[in-house]
Every structure is written in structure tokens, then in C-alpha cells.
KOLSEDO-894005 format. One line per 4 residues: their letters; for each residue x, y, z of C-alpha. Coordinates in pm, 1 decimal. Example, Ala and Ser with C-alpha at 12.3 -4.5 7.8 and 13.67 -1.06 7.14 Angstrom:
// residues 2
as> 1230.0,-450.0,780.0  1367.0,-106.0,714.0
This chain:
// residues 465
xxxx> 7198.5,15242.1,15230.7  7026.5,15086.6,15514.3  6711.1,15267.0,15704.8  6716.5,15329.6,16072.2
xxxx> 6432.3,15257.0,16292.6  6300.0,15560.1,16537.7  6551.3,15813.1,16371.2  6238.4,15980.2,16161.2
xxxx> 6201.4,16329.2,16277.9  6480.3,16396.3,16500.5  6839.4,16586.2,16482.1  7133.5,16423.4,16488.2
xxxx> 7528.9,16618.6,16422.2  7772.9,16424.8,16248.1  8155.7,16514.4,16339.7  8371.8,16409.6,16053.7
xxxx> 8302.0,16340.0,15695.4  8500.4,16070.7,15578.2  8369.3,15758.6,15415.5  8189.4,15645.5,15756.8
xxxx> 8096.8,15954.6,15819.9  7959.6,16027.2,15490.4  7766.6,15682.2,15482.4  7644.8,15788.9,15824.2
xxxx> 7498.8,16130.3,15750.4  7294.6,15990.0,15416.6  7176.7,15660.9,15618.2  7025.6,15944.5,15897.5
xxxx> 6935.0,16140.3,15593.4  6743.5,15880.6,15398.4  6548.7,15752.7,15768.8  6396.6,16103.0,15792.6
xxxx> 6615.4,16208.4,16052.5  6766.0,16591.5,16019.0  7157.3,16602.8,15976.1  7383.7,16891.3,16053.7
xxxx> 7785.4,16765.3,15929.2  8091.9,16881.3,15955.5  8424.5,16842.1,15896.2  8746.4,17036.4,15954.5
xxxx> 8890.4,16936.7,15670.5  8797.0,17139.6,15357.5  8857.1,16906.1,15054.0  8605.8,16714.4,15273.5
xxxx> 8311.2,16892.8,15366.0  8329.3,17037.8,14996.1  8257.7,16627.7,14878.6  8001.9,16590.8,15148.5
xxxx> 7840.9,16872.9,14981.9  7877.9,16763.7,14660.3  7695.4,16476.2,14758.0  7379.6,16644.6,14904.6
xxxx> 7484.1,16702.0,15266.0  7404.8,17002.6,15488.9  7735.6,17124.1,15602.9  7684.0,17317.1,15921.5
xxxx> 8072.2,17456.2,16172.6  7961.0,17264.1,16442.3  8221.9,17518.9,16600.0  8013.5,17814.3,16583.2
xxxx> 7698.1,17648.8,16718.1  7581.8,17865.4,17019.6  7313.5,17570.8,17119.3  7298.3,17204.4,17112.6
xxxx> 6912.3,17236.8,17209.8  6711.0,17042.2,16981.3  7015.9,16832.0,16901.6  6944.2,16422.7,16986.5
xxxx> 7308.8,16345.1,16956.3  7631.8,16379.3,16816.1  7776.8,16136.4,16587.7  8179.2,16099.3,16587.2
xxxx> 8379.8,15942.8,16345.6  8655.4,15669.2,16475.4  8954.6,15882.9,16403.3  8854.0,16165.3,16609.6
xxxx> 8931.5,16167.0,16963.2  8590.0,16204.4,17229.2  8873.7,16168.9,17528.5  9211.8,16106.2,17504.8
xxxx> 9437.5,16254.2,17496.6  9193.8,16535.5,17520.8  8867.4,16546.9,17329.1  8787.5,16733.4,17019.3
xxxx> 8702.0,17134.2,17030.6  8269.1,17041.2,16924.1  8275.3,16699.9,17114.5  8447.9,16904.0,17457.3
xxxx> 8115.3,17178.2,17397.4  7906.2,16870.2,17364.5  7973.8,16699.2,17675.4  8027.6,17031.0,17844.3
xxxx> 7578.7,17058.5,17809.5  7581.6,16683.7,17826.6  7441.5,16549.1,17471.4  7487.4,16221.5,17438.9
xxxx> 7785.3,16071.9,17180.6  7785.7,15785.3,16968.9  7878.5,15668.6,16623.9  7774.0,15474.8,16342.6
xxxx> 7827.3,15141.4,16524.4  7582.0,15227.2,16795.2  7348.6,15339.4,16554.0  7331.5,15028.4,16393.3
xxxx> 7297.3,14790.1,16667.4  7065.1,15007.6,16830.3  6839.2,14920.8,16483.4  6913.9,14570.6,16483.1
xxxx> 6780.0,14566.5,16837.5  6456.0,14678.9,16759.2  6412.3,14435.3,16460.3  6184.4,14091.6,16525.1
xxxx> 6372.9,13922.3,16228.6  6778.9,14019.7,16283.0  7056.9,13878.6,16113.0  7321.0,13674.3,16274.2
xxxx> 7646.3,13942.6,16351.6  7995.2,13792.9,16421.0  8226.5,14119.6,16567.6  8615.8,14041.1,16548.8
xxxx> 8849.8,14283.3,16768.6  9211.5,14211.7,16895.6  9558.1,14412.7,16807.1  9652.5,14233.6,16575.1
xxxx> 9477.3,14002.1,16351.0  9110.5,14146.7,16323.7  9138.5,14221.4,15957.2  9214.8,13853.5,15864.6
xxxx> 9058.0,13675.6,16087.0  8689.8,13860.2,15942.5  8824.9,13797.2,15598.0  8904.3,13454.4,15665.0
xxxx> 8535.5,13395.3,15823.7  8411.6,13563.1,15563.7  8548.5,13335.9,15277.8  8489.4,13019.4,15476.8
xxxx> 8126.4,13102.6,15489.6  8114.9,13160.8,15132.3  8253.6,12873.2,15074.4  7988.8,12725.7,15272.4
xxxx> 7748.9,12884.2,15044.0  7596.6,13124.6,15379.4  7481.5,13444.8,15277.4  7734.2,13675.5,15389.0
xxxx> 7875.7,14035.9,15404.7  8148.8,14161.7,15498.8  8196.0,14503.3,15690.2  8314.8,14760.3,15955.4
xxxx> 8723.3,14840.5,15935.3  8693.3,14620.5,15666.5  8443.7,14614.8,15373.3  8210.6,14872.2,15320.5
xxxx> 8087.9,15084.1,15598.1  7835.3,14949.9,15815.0  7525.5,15204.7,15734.1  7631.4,15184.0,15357.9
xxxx> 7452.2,14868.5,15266.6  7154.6,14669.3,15125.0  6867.1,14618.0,15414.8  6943.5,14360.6,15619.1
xxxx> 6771.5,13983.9,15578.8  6709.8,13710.2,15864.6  6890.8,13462.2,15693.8  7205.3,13674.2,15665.4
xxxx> 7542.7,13641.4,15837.7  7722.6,13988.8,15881.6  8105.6,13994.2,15989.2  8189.5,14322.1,16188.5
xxxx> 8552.4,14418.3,16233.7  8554.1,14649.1,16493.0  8825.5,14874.2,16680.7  8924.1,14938.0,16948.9
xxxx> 8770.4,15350.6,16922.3  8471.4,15216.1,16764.8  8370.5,14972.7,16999.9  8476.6,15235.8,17278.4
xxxx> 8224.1,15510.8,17164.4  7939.5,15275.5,17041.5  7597.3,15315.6,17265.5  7481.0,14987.3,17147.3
xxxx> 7650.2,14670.7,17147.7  7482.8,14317.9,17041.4  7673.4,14099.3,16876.9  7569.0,13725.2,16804.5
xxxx> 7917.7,13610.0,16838.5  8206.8,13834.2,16947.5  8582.1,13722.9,16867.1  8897.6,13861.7,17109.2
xxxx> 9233.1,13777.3,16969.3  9476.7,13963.1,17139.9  9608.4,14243.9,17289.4  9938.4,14446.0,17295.9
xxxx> 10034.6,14813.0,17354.4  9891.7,14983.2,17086.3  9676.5,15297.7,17087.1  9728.3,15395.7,17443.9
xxxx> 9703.0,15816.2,17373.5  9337.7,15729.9,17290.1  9275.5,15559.7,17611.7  9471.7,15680.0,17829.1
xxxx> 9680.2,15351.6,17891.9  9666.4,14943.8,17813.4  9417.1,14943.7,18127.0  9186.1,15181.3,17860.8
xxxx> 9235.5,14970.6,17577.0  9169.4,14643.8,17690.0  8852.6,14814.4,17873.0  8704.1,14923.2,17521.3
xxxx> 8787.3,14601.7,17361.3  8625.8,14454.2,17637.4  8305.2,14614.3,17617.7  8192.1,14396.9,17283.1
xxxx> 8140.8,14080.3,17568.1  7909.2,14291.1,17803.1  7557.2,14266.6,17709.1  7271.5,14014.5,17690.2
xxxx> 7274.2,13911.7,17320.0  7605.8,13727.3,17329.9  7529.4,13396.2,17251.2  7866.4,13305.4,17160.0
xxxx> 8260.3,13425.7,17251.0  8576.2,13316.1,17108.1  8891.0,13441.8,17332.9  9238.2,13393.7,17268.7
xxxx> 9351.5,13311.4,17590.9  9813.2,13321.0,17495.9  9793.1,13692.2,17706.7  9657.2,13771.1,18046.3
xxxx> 9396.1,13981.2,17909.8  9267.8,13752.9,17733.0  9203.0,13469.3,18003.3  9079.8,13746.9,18247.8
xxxx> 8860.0,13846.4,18011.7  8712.4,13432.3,17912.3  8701.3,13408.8,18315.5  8443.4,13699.2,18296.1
xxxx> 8194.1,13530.3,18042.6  7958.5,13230.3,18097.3  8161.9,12910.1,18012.9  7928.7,12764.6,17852.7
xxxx> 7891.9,13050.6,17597.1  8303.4,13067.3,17597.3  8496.3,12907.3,17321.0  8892.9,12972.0,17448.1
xxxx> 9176.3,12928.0,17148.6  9534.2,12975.9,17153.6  9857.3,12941.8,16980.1  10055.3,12970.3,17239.9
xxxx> 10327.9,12723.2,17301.2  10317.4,12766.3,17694.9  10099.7,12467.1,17734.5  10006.1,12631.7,18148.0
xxxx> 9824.4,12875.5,17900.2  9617.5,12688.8,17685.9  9547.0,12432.1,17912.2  9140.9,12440.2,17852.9
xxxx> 9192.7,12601.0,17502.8  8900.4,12451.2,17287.6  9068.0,12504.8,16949.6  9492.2,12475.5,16977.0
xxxx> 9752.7,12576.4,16735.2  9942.5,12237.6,16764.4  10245.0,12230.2,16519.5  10135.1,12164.3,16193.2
xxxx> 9768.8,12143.0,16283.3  9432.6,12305.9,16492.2  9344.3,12053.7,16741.3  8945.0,12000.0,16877.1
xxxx> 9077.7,11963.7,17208.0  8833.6,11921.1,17570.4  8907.8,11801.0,17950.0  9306.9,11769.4,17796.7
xxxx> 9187.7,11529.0,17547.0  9209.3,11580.3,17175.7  8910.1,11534.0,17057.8  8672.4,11550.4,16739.0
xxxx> 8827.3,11649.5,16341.7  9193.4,11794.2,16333.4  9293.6,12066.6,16087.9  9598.3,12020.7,15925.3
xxxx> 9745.3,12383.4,15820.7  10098.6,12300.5,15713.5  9933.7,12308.9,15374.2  9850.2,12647.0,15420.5
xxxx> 10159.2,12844.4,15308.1  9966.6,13177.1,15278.1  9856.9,13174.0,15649.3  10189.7,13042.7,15805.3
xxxx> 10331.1,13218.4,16176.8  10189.5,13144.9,16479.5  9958.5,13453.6,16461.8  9790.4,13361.2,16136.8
xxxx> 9761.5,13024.3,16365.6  9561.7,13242.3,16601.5  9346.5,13373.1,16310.1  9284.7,13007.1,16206.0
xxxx> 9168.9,12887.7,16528.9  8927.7,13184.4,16575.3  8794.6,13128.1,16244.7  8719.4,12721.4,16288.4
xxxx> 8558.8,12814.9,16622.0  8337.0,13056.1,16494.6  8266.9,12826.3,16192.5  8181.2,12575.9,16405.7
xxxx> 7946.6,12770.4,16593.1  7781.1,12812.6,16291.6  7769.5,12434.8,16220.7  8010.3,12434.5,15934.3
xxxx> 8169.1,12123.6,15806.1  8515.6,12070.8,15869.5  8570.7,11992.5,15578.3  8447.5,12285.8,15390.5
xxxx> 8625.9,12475.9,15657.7  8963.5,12337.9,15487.2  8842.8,12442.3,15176.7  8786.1,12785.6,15262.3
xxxx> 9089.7,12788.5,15413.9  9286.0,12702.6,15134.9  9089.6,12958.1,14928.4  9212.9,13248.5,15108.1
xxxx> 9365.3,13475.1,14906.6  9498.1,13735.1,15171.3  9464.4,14072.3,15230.2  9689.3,14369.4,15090.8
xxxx> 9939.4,14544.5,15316.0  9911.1,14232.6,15571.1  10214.3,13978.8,15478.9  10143.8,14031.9,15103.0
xxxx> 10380.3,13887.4,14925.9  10471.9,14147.3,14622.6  10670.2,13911.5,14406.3  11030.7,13678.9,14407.5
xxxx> 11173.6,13847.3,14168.8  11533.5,13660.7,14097.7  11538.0,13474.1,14437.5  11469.7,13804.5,14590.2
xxxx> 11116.3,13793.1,14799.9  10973.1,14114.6,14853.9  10675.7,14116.3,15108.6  10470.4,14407.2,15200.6
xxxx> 10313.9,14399.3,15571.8  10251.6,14767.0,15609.2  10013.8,14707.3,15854.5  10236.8,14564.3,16071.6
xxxx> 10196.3,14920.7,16251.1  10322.7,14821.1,16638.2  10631.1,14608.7,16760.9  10400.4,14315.7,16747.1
xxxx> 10272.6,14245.9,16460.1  10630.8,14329.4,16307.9  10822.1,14082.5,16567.6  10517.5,13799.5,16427.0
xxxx> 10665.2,13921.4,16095.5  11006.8,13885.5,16117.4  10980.4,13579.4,16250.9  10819.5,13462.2,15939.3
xxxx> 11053.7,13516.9,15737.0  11464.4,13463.0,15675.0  11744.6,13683.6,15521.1  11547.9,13979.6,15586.8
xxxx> 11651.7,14315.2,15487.4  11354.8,14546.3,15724.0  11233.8,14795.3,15607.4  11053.5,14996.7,15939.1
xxxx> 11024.6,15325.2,16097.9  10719.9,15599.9,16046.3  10541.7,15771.4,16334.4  10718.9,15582.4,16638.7
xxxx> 10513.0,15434.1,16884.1  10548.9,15443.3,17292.4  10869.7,15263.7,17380.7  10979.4,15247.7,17061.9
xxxx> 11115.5,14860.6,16873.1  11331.8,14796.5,17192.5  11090.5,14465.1,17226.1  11240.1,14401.2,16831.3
xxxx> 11602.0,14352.1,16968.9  11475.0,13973.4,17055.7  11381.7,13918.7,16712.8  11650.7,14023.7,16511.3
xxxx> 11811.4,13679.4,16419.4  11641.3,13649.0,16119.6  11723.5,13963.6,16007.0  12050.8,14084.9,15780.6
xxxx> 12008.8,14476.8,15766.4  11745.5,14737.3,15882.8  11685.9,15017.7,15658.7  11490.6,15301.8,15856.6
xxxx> 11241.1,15586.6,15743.9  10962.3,15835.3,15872.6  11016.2,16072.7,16187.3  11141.7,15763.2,16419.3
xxxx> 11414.9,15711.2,16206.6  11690.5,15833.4,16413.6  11527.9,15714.8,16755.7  11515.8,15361.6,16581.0
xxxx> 11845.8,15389.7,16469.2  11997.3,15491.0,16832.0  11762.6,15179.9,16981.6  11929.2,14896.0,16738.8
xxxx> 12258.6,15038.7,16860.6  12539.1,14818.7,16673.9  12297.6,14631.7,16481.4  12369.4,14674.4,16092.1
xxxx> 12131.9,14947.5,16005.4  12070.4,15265.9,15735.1  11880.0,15574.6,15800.4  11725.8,15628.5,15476.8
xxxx> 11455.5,15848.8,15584.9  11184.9,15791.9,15305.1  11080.8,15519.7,15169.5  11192.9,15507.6,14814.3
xxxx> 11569.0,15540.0,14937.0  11494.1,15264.0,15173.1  11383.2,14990.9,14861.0  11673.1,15164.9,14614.0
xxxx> 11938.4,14991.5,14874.8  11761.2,14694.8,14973.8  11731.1,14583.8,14640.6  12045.1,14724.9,14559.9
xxxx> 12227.4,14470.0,14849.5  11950.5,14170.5,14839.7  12132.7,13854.0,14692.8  11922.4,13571.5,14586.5
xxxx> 11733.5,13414.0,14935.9  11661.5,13745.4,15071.0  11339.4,13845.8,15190.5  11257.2,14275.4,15144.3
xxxx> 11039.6,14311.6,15418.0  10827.3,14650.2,15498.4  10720.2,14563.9,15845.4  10762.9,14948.3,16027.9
xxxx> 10645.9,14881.8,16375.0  10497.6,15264.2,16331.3  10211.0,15434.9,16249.7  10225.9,15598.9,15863.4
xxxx> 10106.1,15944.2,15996.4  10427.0,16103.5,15929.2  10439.8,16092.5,15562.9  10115.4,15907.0,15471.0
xxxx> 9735.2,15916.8,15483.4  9709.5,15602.3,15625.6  9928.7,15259.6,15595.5  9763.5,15122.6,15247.5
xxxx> 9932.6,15465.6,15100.4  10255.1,15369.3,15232.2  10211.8,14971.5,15123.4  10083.2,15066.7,14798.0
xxxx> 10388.0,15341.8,14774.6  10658.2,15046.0,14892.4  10461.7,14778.3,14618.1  10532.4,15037.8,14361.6
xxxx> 10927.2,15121.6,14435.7  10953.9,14799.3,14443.3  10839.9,14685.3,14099.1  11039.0,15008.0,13946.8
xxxx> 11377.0,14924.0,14089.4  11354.5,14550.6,13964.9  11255.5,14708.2,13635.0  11562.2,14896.4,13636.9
xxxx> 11808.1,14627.6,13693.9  11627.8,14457.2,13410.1  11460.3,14191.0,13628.3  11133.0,14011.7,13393.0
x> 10997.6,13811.6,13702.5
């Protein structure tokens, strides 16, 4: 659990006990700070208490006086589209919000002796781009941790060391609300509409994202530069400090791209020139798609920041072993692939997926998203049949018009037929272009419920693969 500097002896209140909030509250705890928690969720604060934490209905406070600040937990939201019940009384006397993120740059800050931090944001991507930084760096025997979105939570660690290298996924609400924001090197992959309740529009959520680029400490950024955002934002930063990627194949966009997705390789490229090592991906089956091209890019510039070989860059590479719920492949069981991208929560990062993939019987559907999958209708030739689920069922259904489609409505229907009708060169693809909301805690519940229909109805046709 790590200490905070110049916490000792003041009063913090901590809005929502989950596991950041619960790594928050004994960090503040354990720093000599005073902690008031809550929670609205019973099954919650009776864990937190279980565990040692003052549980105080930050509802029926009368006062704030006394109170430094108010700490609030990602999921929560401090605005839009309105704010929580306690964080609306707590800007109503003005105290001051933040969250664990601030907290712990704000102590990194004050340190003589702090470690190198590499913060990854974008849409899509973030989770595998840190993971893929991460194992390159291990690779290159660095001593590094992994954390944030991904990992353990940030205040839930060992104290930090000099020497260390700490990888930060960060989103777009936690970078939003932070007070404090230092990051050695900051990565932006992309942006699409995702999100927008919670900041009141794209304009919103690219501002939040673009916060991580706008302080002093940022010795480094890596942009992906295949949107708009994305090159407004890399004409913003210093260029010497700016490291621009892309795999985009609109060459007017990644004219000045440092690090380019080029076929079956990441090109060194400067002044139009190719320049320096190659990296030569086709190898890398695990990462294929143009957006895991994306993560690769962000990852060798980074690396090279760092003054990584190439060489043990490849290796790492190779290494990878992926991350559940994003393009996890579950199994071919009898010619019959069956890949689980659950994460694949907007239209997006399910159009990237489909057009990995052929033969695809989609799964999709959940809590719908503005707009809906009309976007999806341009990425439909790989697909054979849709088989929809969740809430947005019907309005996906009534969106994909004559395509061949299924309202199934849960999930377990949805994997009965699909391996019911898959023939041998199918793919089975959960990619639902929705949040899980509707009928799940979060999307890892619904990948790890779609990993296990899966592997019971080809154990009911008798299937040993």
C-alpha cells in the first residue's frame, strides 16, 4: 500500500467503495490522514467495513467543514449527465474533488527520487497497448509494474523506487477528475464516440483525454495522428517532445508519422524517408488488424524512448500473450473458431473486429450506445449471420434491416444457434458494440459468461478439441 506525502493529519471523504476506492481509503488511512467512506451500495460498504474502514452516509452530512476533499471513484459521475447527490452538496460549498489518480501524482510530485510513469489513454486500445509495454520492458529486464484500468490499483502497491518504470492506463473519467497530472511519457491512440453522457459530447471527451499532455513534466508524447483529434492534439505539443504514429492507410495523414504501420511491418520513418530498424509484424498472428498495428507502433515508440533494443522489442512482441475479453481467441474447436472480444464495447472496436476475421457469425447487442451499429452496415462483408442480445436487441435488429439476423435476447441462446449453424471455417465472434450494463456487472462477466457457453455447447455435440 503506498504512503502519501502531506496527507498526515487531514480529512479526506471517499465516494465509492469498490476496489479503487477501497485501495484509496486504506492508502489515506495508513498516511495518517482521517477517512470518512461511503458507498451506496450495501454488499459494499459492509466489505469496506469488514476490512477496517469507517463507513460514514456522506448523504446525511450537514457540513463539509473540516473536510480537505472528496475523493470519487471513476464510475461515478462528478458532471454529466448530472453529478452525484454528495458530489452536487460538495461543489454546492465548493470542496475541492479529486480521485486516486490525483492523489498519486500529487505524491510523486513532491518526491526528489520519482520513478519513470508511462500513461496510455485512447478509445480503443489502452488496455493492450500498456500490456504490450509492459511485457516488452520485461523482456528488457526493466523493473516494471503494471497498473491503473489495468493491474492493480494505483494506491495498492509496494513504495515506489527511482529505478522503476510504472505503466498507467488511464480513462477517459479518471484523467478528467484527476488534480494532478505528471506523466513522464503520455500515449494518445485514438478517439471515437464513446462515453459522451459523461462529458457531455465528443468535444468533452477528447478535452479529458487531452488533459494527460498539459503540464510541465511531459518529457515525452506518442500521438496517433489516423483521426483529427489526434493531429490537433500533436500540433499542440512541442515537436521535439512529439513522437506521431499511425496506421492509417491515408498516406495525407501520416505524412510526418515517426513510427508507420506499413503492410507487413512498423517503419522508423523521418523527413518521408524510411529510416533506422524496421519491424516486421506479419509474424505476429496474435496482434494482427490494423488497430493492434496502432498498439504496436505506440509500444516501439515508447520503447524506444526508453532506449530499448529493437531487437528485444521483437522479442517482447512475440511474447505477448494477450489479454482476456480483447480478441481472445477461446478455442477452434472442429474448424469452428470461437473468439471472445467482449470489450469490443462501441461500433469501433467491433468494426476493427470484424474486419479481422471471416465467416463470422456476431454475436453483439447489450446496453446500446448513441447512434446505435448504423456505422457497422460498412463492415458487414465478412460477416454470415448476426445473432443479437441485451436491451438493444430489437433497435439492432431494426438497424441491420434485411441483413440475416436473430434476436436471441441473452446470451446463452445467442452461442446455442451459432454453434448450432457454424460449419467448419466459421469464426463465433462476441464483438457487441454495447456496453454490458444491461445484464452484466461489467464486460469480463459477460466474456467470461460467452467463454463458458461456449465450451458447454461443444461439449454437448461431443466435440474433444
Amino acid at each position: 500500500m503506498l504512503t502519501l506525502s502531506s496527507v498526515s493529519g487531514q480529512h479526506f471523504a471517499v465516494l465509492g467503495l469498490g476496489r479503487t476506492g477501497i485501495a484509496t481509503t486504506k492508502s489515506l488511512n495508513i498516511s495518517g490522514a482521517k477517512v470518512w467512506a461511503w458507498d451506496d451500495c450495501k454488499e459494499a460498504r459492509k466489505k469496506a467495513e469488514a476490512s477496517g474502514i469507517e463507513v460514514r452516509d456522506l448523504n446525511r452530512l450537514t457540513s463539509w467543514t473540516g473536510i480537505e476533499c472528496l475523493i470519487v471513484s471513476p464510475g461515478i459521475p462528478h458532471l454529466y449527465p448530472r453529478p452525484h447527490p454528495i458530489i452536487e452538496s460538495a461543489l454546492r460549498v465548493g470542496l475541492p474533488l479529486d480521485n486516486d489518480i490525483g492523489l498519486f501524482f500529487s505524491h510523486l510530485c513532491k518526491l526528489s527520487d520519482a520513478p519513470t510513469i508511462i500513461a496510455v489513454t485512447g478509445s480503443n486500445g489502452k488496455s493492450t497497448t500498456a500490456a504490450l509495454i509492459h511485457c516488452v520492458l520485461e523482456k528488457a529486464k526493466k523493473n516494471v509494474r503494471l497498473v491503473g484500468n489495468i493491474g492493480e490499483p494505483v494506491l495498492d502497491g509496494r513504495p515506489l523506487t527511482q529505478d522503476e518504470i510504472v505503466i498507467l492506463e488511464l480513462s477517459s473519467y479518471q484523467i478528467e477528475l484527476a488534480r494532478t497530472l505528471a506523466p513522464s511519457i503520455a500515449v494518445f491512440l485514438n478517439l471515437s464516440e464513446d462515453h459522451l453522457d459523461r462529458h457531455g459530447g465528443l468535444g468533452g471527451y477528447f478535452a479529458a483525454k487531452r488533459r494527460l499532455f498539459e503540464h510541465s513534466h511531459l518529457e515525452r508524447g506518442v500521438i496517433g495522428v489516423d483521426e483529427l483529434e489526434g493531429r490537433y492534439l500533436a500540433s499542440r505539443l512541442n515537436p521535439r517532445q512529439t513522437v506521431k504514429i499511425s496506421s492509417s492507410q491515408n498516406l495525407s495523414n501520416c505524412a510526418d508519422a515517426v513510427f508507420v504501420a506499413d503492410g507487413d511491418r512498423i517503419v522508423s520513418r523521418a523527413l518521408g524517408r524510411d529510416q533506422g530498424p524496421d519491424y516486421r509484424i506479419n509474424s505476429l498472428t496474435h496482434l494482427s488488424g490494423r488497430h493492434n498495428h496502432q498498439n504496436i507502433c505506440a509500444t516501439v515508440a515508447v520503447c524506444c524512448a526508453l532506449d530499448v533494443e529493437p531487437k528485444t522489442i521483437m522479442t517482447g512482441l512475440k511474447a505477448y500473450q494477450g489479454l482476456p475479453h480483447r480478441s481472445q481467441v477461446i478455442g477452434d474447436f472442429g474448424g469452428i473458431i470461437c473468439v471472445n472480444d467482449s470489450k469490443a464495447t462501441n461500433v469501433k472496436s467491433a468494426g476493427m473486429a470484424l474486419q479481422s476475421h471471416s465467416n463470422i457469425r456476431w454475436i453483439l447487442g447489450g446496453l446500446g450506445k448513441e447512434g446505435g451499429i448504423f456505422p457497422l452496415k460498412n463492415h458487414l462483408n465478412n460477416v454470415v449471420k448476426a445473432y443479437l442480445i441485451g436491451q438493444s436487441a430489437q433497435e439492432f435488429a431494426d438497424q441491420l434491416g434485411d441483413f440475416p439476423h436473430v434476436i436471441c435476447f441473452d446470451l446463452e441462446r445467442a452461442v446455442q444457434l451459432a454453434c448450432a449453424e457454424a460449419l467448419p471455417g466459421d469464426t463465433i465472434l462476441l464483438a457487441p458494440a454495447a456496453a454490458s450494463f444491461d445484464q452484466y456487472s461489467d464486460f469480463s462477466a459477460r466474456g467470461d459468461h460467452f467463454i463458458a457457453e461456449v465450451k458447454r455447447q461443444f461439449r454437448s455435440v461431443g466435440d474433444k478439441n
